[in-house]
C-alpha positions in Angstrom: 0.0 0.0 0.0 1.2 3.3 -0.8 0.2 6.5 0.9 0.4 9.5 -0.5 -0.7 12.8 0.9 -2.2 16.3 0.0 -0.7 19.7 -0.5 1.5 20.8 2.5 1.4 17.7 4.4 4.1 15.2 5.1 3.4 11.2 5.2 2.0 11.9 9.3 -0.7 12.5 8.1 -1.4 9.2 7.3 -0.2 7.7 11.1 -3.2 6.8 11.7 -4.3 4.7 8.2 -1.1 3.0 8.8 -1.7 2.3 11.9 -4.8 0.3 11.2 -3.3 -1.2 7.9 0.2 -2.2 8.4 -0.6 -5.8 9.6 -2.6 -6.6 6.6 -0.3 -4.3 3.8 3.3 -3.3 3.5 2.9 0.5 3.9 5.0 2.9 2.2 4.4 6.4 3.2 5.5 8.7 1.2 6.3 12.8 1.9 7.0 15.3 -1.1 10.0 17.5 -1.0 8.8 20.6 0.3 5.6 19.9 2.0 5.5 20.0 6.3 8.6 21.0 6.7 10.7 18.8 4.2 13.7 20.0 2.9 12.6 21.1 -0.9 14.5 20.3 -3.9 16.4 24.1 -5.8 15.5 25.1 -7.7 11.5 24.0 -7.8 11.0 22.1 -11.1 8.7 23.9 -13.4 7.0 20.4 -14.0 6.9 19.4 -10.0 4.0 17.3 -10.3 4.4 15.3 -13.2 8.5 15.1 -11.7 6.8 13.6 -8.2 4.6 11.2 -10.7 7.4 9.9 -12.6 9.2 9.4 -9.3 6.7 7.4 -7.9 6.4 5.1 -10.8 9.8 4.7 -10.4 9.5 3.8 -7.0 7.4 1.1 -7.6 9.2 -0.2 -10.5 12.6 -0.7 -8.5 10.8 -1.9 -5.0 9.5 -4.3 -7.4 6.0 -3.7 -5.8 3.5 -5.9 -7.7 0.0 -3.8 -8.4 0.2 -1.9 -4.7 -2.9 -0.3 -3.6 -2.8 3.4 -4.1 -4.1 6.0 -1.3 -3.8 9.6 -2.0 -5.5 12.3 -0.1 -6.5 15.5 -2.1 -3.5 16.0 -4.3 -2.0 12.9 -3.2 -5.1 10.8 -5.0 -4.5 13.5 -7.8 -1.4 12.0 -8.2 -2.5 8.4 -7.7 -4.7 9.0 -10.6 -2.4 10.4 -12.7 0.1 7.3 -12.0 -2.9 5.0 -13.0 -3.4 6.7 -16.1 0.3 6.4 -17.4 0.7 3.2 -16.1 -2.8 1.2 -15.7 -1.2 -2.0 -15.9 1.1 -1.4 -13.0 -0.9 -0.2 -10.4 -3.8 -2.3 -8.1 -6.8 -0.9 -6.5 -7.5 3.1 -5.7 -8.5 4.7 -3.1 -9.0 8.3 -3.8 -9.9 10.4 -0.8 -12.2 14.0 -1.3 -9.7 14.6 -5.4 -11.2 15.1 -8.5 -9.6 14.8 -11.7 -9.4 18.8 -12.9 -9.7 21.2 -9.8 -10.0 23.9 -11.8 -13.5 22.7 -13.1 -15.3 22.7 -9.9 -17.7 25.8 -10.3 -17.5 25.3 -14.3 -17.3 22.2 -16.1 -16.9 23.8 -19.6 -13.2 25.0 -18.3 -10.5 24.5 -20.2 -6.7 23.7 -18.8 -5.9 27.1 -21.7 -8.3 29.1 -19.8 -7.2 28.2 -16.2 -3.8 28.6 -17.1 -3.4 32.4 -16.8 -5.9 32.9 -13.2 -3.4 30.4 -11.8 -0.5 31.8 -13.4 -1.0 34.8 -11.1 -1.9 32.8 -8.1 1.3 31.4 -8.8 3.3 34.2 -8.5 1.7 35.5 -5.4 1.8 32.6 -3.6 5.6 31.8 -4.2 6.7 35.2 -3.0 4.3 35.3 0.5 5.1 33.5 3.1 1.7 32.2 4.9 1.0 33.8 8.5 0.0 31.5 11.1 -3.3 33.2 11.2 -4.2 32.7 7.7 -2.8 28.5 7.7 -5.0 28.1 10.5 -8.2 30.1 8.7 -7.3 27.4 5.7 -7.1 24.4 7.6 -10.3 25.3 9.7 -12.4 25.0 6.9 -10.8 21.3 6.4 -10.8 19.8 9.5 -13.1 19.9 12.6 -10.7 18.9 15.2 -8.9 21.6 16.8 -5.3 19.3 17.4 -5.3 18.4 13.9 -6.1 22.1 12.9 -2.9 23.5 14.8 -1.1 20.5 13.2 -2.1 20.9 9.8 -1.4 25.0 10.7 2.4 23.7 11.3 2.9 21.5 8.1 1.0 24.5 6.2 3.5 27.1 7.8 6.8 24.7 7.5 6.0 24.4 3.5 8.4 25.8 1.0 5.6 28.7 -0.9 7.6 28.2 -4.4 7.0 24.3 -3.9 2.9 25.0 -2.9 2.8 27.5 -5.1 3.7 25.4 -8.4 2.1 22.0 -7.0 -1.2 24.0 -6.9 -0.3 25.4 -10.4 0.7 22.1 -11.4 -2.6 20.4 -9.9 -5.1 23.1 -11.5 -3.5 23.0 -15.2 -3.9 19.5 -15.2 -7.1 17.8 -16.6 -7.0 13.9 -16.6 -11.4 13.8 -16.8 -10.6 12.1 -20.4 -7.8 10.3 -19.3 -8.9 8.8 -16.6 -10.9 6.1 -19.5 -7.5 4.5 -19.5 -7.7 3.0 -15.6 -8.2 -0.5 -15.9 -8.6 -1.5 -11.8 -11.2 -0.5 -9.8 -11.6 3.0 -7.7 -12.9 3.9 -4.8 -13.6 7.7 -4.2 -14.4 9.0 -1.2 -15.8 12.8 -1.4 -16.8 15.4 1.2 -19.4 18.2 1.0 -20.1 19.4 4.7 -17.3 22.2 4.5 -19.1 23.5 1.3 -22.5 23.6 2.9 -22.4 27.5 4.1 -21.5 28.2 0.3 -25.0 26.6 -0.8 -23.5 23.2 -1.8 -25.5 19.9 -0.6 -24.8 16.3 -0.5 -26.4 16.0 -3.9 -25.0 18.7 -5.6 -21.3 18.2 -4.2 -22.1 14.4 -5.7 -23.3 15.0 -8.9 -19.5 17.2 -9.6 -18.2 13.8 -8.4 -20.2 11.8 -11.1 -19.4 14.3 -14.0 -15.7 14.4 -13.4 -15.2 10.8 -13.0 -17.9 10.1 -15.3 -15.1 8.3 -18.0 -13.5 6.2 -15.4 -14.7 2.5 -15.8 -14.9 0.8 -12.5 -15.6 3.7 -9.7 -17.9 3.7 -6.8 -18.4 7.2 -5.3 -19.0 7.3 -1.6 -20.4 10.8 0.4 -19.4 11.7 4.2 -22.3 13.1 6.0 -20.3 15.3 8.0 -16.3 14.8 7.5 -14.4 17.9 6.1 -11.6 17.5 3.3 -9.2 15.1 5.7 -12.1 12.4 5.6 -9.2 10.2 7.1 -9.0 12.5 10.2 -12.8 14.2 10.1 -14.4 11.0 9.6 -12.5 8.1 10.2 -15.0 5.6 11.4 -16.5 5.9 7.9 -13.5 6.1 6.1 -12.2 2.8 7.6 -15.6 1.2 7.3 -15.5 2.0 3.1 -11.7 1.5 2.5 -12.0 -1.8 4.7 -15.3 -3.2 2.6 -13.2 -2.1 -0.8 -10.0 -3.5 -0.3 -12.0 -6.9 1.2 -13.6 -7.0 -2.6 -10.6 -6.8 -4.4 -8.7 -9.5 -2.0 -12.0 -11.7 -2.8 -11.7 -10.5 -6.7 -7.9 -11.1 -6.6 -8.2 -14.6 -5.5 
């Protein structure tokens, strides 16, 4: 099994998933260079992402790891996506926690990667030359998490981040569309989404969903599940329920596999 997490946040922030996991799966937790306080690499690749993608791959190529189970969180199942779609013979089983396959689409599906490219451009720019306050990390990861340990840890990881390594991942992330390419995954995907955190901006479980089922509406064996109440960290906000789906998934594919 290999973990991979979101934007700012090192492999910790899976502790807890490998706590429950590592007597049925080899875990392999990975951290991205510059996230939570990890050194990052100079000077930041203009191609980070598809540089972390290509790395991965790699990874699992010369651990020799046959089909591993892929668990990304937010960009992290960004990137398991896009690892599946270069690669679908390669990797096993996803499980793809509150990531979609273009970002930039959310609020309009008719968006084109040429027409998000210059908003994000500038985003870019401003976010590689500010460094975040505490005060606006924790704003950010309050509307992610409920918990407020996990808030003030998040805060930390979000604070320790290199801003020219955020700021390109984001760029990176939101110039990338794989909603076509995702026809090319051959195993089966579990995607777990939240809407609760949306709710004060009008959204509802049904609404939240029905983005869910456009984006991932070419990927062939999928199974969308909603949290009632978790945030973005559905590992953290809503474990029981995140443990409950991964556990009945994975149980599938072992009975599938066999």
């Amino acid at each position: 099994m290999l973990l991979i997490p979101g934007l700012t946040c090192p492999g910790a922030v899976w502790d807890e998933t490998v706590a429950k996991y590592q007597r049925q799966y080899q875990c392999h937790i990975i951290s991205l260079a510059g996230f939570g306080g990890q050194p990052a690499e100079q000077p930041v690749s203009q191609q980070f992402l598809q540089d972390v993608r290509d790395q991965l791959l790699a990874y699992v190529h010369t651990q020799k790891l046959i089909k591993p189970i892929l668990v990304g969180h937010s960009l992290g199942g960004f990137l398991a996506l896009w690892m599946s779609t270069i690669e679908p013979t390669v990797i096993g089983p996803l499980v793809i926690v509150d990531s979609l396959p273009f970002l930039a689409a959310v609020q309009n599906p008719a968006m084109t990667v040429e027409q998000a490219r210059p908003m994000v451009a500038s985003l870019r720019q401003q976010m590689s030359q500010s460094t975040q306050t505490i005060a606006m990390a924790r704003q950010t990861s309050a509307g992610m998490m409920t918990d407020t340990a996990r808030i003030s840890q998040a805060t930390r990881w979000s604070v320790t981040s290199d801003p020219a390594t955020v700021a390109q991942a984001m760029y990176d992330l939101y110039t990338t569309d794989l909603r076509q390419d995702v026809a090319r995954i051959q195993q089966p995907v579990l995607v777990l989404g939240a809407w609760a955190a949306y709710k004060q901006y009008g959204s509802t479980k049904e609404s939240t969903r029905a983005i869910f089922e456009q984006q991932y509406a070419k990927l062939p064996q999928h199974r969308i599940e909603m949290s009632e109440t978790g945030k973005h960290f559905l590992m953290w906000d809503d474990a029981q329920w995140f443990f409950a789906q991964t556990d009945v998934f994975l149980k599938q594919q072992a009975v599938a596999h066999k």
